[in-house]
Phi, psi and omega in degrees: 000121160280148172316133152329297205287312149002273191290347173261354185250339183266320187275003129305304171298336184292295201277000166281334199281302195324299168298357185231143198314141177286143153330183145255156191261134186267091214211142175320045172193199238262133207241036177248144165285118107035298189323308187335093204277129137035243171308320179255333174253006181054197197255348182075227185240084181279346169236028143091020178290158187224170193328320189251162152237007205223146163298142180293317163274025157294142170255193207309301211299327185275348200279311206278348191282309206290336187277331182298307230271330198288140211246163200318304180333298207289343188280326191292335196273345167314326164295292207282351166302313205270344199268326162333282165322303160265042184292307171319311176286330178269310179308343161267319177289332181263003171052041163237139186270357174270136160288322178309348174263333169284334168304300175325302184290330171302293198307335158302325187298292187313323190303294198288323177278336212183002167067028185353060167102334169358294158327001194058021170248008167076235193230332176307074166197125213219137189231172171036043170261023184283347208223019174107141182294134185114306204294307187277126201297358200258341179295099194226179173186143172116188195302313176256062159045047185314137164244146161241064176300313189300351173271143168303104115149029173298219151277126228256026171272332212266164190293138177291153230215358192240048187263353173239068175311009186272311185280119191297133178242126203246137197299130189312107150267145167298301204280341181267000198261286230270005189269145228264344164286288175329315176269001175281317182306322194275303183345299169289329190278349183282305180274013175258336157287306172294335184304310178297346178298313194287340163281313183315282207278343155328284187089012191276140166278151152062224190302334183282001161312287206288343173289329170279330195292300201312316182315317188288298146002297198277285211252027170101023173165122151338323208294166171269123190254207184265115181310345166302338179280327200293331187301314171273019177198352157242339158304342186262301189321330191270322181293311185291334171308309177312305194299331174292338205254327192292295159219083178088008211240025172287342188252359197257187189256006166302168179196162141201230175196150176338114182079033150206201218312317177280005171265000181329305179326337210245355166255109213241157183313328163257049197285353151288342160335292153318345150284341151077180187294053177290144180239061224292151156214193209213018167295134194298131170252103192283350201255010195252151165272155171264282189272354175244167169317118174356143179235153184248181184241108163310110183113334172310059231255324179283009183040032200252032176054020168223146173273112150202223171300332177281353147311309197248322141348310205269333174291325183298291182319295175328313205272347194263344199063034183286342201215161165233156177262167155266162165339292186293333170284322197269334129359287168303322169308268168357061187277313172295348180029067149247021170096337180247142171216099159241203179332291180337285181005275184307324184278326163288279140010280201308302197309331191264354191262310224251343184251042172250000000 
């Protein structure tokens, strides 16, 4: 039997729901609000990632199941949740200021590794694991293939990684390797350690920064190598970028893949052109944290990084069963941190929403 007060107290919250701005609906177009600019605010989270995409105490197989399921959409804005997040820090080492073009080049990146989901596998897709977890400096896995040479405490023949204290670097784990938020983070924090390479130890410039940071990405260094190499894998990388950015295809369930045909147009002799006139620089980034660990923010229950009205929209929808949380919403949810997220809750979240 339910509680009276309970069911009059849900049926309040029901019909408050009613009356307060809808959510957003995630659909084969753009699953961000449109209103946003951009360029300054990036797309936000419109579909609820959190740090993790996965429970930290899941094992691999429920980890690699929840990443298998996710659609082209969700891995690309699942990129654009972390280059959100360090925007200060990738826009200055790669000197390029549209964001939509640094969205573009991951997705290139994700395209050239792995058809960035295409396949109907989501983020689930782990290369060089023959010899075992770890072992190989080549053992990688998620949209841009994160080796994990790029996790802290890895193996310690393999080359170090801790030249971007801006980015939190999180320890080689089964549960942190295979989870697809995590390895998009340590991915950019991987090329963002050759961007700094190519300039420190390098001298590279303009566009060759991010073309070298990609080389380095592929083959363990930055360096200018044999030219023969660059067509296939940070030059296609540019190209297959273009085509994402060119036409039309950043917020959707498009894709497309290595070598082909309708991206021809776009592979051309200057194919950096279209990245335009950058000024990558190795300048100190005061507004990024350096050593600790991702932080969450209470009351944050849609993880879009604010406490506010859409917050108590997404509790209201839970405590109704309208909705299920992931691990990490129901954390955030938990304002009273008893282990429970009920009514209290919901009064507590409101109480902090209206005296802000």
């Amino acid at each position: 039997m339910k509680h009276p007060i309970l069911t009059r107290i849900a049926a309040a919250a029901l019909s408050a729901a009613m009356l307060l701005p809808a959510l957003p609906v995630c659909a084969d177009g753009e699953a961000h609000d449109t209103s946003r600019d951009v360029q300054t605010q990036g797309v936000g989270n419109p579909f609820g990632f959190g740090e993790r995409n996965t429970p930290a105490d899941a094992s691999v197989e429920e980890i690699r199941a929840i990443n298998h399921k996710m659609t082209v959409q969700e891995v690309k804005y699942a990129l654009y949740k972390e280059i959100d997040e360090h925007w200060d820090l990738i826009s200055v080492r790669l000197g390029q200021t549209d964001r939509e073009k640094v969205y573009a080049l991951f997705l290139g990146v994700g395209t050239r590794e792995s058809t960035l989901g295409g396949n109907g596998d989501g983020a689930d897709i782990e290369t060089a694991q023959g010899q075992g977890f770890g072992v190989s400096s080549a053992h990688a896995y998620g949209t841009l293939q994160t080796a994990v040479t790029a996790f802290a405490d890895a193996d310690p023949s393999f080359m170090k990684e801790e030249d971007v204290p801006e980015m939190y670097q999180y320890t080689l784990t089964p549960e942190n390797f295979y989870d697809a938020i995590i390895s998009d983070h340590m991915g950019i924090r991987k090329i963002t350690h050759f961007a700094v390479s190519a300039m420190r130890d390098y001298g590279m410039t303009g566009y060759q920064v991010a073309r070298h940071a990609l080389k380095g990405h592929n083959t363990g260094w930055a360096d200018p190598g044999d030219t023969g190499y660059y067509k296939d894998y940070p030059d296609e990388i540019c190209a297959l970028a273009q085509w994402y950015y060119e036409e039309g295809h950043l917020y959707d369930n498009a894709f497309t893949w290595t070598g082909a045909q309708a991206v021809d147009q776009y592979r051309t002799d200057n194919v950096w052109d279209w990245w335009g006139d950058v000024s990558p620089s190795l300048d100190p980034i005061e507004s990024v944290p350096s050593t600790e660990a991702p932080q969450y923010l209470k009351g944050d229950v849609n993880l879009d990084h604010s406490v506010d009205l859409l917050d108590v929209i997404a509790l209201q929808r839970y405590l109704l069963a309208m909705d299920s949380f992931t691990q990490e919403q129901f954390g955030r949810a938990d304002m009273e941190d008893d282990g429970h997220v009920d009514v209290l809750d919901l009064g507590h979240l409101k109480r902090l929403v209206t005296t802000r």
